[in-house]
N, C-alpha and C positions, 0 to 999 in steps of 0.2 A: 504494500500500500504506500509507502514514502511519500512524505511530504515534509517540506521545512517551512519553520517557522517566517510571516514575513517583515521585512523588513521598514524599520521608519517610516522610508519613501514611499514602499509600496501602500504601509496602511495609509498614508494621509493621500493616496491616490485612491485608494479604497473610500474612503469618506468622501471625495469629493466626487467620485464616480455615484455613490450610490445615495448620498445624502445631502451633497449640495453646498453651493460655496456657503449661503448665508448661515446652514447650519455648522461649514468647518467654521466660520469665523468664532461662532456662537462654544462649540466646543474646543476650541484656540484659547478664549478669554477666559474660560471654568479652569482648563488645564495653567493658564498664566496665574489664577489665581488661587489653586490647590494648598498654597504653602500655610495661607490665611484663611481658607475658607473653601469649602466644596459643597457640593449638592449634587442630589438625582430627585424628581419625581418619576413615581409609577403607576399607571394603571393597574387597578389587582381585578384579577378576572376569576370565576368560577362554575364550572362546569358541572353539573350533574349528569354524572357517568349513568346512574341508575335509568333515567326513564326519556332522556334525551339523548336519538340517534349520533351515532359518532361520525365527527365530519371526515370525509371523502378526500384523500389526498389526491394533489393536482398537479405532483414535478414533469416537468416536462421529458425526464432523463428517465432510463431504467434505472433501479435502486433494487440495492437488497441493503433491505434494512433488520436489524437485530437487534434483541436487548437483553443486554450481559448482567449478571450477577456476580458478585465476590466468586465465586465458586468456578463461574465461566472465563473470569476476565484473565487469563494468562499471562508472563511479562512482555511476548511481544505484541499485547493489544494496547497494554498499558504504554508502553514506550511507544509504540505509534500515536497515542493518543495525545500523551507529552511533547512530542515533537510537531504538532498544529504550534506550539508554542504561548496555547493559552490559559492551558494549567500546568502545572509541575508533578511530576511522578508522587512527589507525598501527599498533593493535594487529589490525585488521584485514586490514590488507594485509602486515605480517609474519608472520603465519601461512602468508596466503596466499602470498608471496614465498618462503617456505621448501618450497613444496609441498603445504601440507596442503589438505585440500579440504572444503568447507561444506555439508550439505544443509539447504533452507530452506522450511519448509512455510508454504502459503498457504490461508487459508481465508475466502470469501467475495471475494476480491480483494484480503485483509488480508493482511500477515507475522504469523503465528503464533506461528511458534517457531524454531528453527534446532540443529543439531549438526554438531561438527568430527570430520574424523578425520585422524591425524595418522601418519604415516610417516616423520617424523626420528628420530633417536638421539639422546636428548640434546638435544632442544630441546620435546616436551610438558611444562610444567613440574606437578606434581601440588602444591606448598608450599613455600614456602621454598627456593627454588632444589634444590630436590631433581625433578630430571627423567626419564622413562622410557629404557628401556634397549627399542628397537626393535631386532629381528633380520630380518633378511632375510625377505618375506614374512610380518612381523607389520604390524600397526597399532593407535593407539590413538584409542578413542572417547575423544572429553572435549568440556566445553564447551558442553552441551545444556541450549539454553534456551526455554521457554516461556512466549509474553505474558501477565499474571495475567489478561486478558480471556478468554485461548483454555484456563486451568489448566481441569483436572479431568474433562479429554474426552477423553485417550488419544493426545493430539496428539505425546507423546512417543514412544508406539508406534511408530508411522510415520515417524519422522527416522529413531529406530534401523531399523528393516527397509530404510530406503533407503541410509542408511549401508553396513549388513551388504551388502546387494544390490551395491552397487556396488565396495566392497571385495572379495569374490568374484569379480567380473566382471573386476578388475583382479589374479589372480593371488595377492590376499591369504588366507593360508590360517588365519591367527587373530590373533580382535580380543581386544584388553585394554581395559579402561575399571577406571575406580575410581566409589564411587560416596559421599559424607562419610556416617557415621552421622546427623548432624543435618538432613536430606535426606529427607524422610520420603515424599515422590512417588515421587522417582527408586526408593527402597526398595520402594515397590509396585509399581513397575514388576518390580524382579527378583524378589520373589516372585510375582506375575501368569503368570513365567516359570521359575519354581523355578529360577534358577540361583542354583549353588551359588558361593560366593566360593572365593580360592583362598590369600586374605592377607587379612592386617588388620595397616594402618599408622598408628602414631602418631606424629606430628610436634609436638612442643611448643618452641615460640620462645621461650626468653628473650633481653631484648629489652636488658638491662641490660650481659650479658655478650657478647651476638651469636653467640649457640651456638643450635645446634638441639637436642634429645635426641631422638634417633631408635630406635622399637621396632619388632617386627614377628614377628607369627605367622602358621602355616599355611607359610612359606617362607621362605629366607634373601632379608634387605634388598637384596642385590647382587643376587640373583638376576632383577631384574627394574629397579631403579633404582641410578641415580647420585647419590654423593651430594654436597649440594651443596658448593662450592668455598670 
């Protein structure tokens, strides 16, 4: 499967191929201003696996896609996975260590793309140590990543329907994922699927004091997260 991690040039060509100069400029001025201060807002979306058909993926590419378990994931899964360059082998195997499980789309004999789904309480983290509140029979998508070779072919489709697929299969009766406003793919993904969000969270780090400020509509904050320690 080989792939290498890409480089500076390439991602700030990636962002402005897929997301636009007004939004690099926008994501330019948060990364200038990191040392002092950071932010993400997200949409939190939620899906009832139980009585709500599962959407229809739509890549334009053949895919075989799978979803690996501790028990499945091998070290040459795990080191190809490490080498997209977007997580680290440790951060790898503690996800997976904790039970969560990874699906990993292949296209042409390549790694494509990849999505987690995550089943602890308190260990998906969404920012700043701020973590999901998982109940009995939920789970939470996070962490779907697509190689910028494989972007713009629906390759995200198909993680999520094997995710949902196999969540189902496993007794899961509703998925959560968040999805950042700055995120402009993952966004047409959910409109693609008219799902409606059911929150919006903002997180802003000062970095000076070591506080978070945390807001949230559509739902109370606790109602679905922990906040952090």
């Amino acid at each position: 499967m080989g792939n290498r991690p890409p480089s500076p040039r390439q991602r700030i060509r990636e962002i402005l191929r897929w997301r636009g100069f007004p939004l690099f400029v926008f994501l330019a001025v948060r990364e200038f201003l990191r040392p002092i201060l950071y932010w993400h807002v997200f949409y939190i979306f939620d899906r009832d696996l139980a009585h709500e058909p599962l959407p229809e993926p739509y890549s334009k590419v053949d895919l075989e896609v799978k979803v690996y378990t501790k028990q499945m994931c091998v070290d040459r899964i795990i080191t190809e996975l490490a080498a997209l360059g977007e997580l680290g082998r440790d951060e790898i195997e503690s996800r997976l260590n904790r039970g969560d499980v990874v699906a990993i789309a292949c296209a042409s004999g390549e790694l494509a793309g990849y999505g987690w789904l995550g089943l602890s309480s308190g260990k998906v983290e969404l920012a700043f140590g701020t973590t999901w509140i998982v109940r009995p029979r939920e789970a939470v998508r996070y962490g779907n990543f697509v190689s910028p070779k494989w972007r713009g072919l629906g390759i995200q489709s198909s993680i999520n329907a094997a995710v949902n697929s196999y969540a189902r299969e496993h007794g899961i009766t509703r998925a959560l994922g968040s999805i950042s406003t700055v995120n402009t793919q993952s966004m047409s993904l959910a409109k693609h699927y008219s799902s409606a969000n059911t929150m919006k969270v903002t997180l802003i780090r000062i970095r000076a004091l070591k506080k978070t400020i945390i807001k949230a509509s559509g739902a109370p904050f606790e109602s679905r997260f922990l906040r952090p320690k």
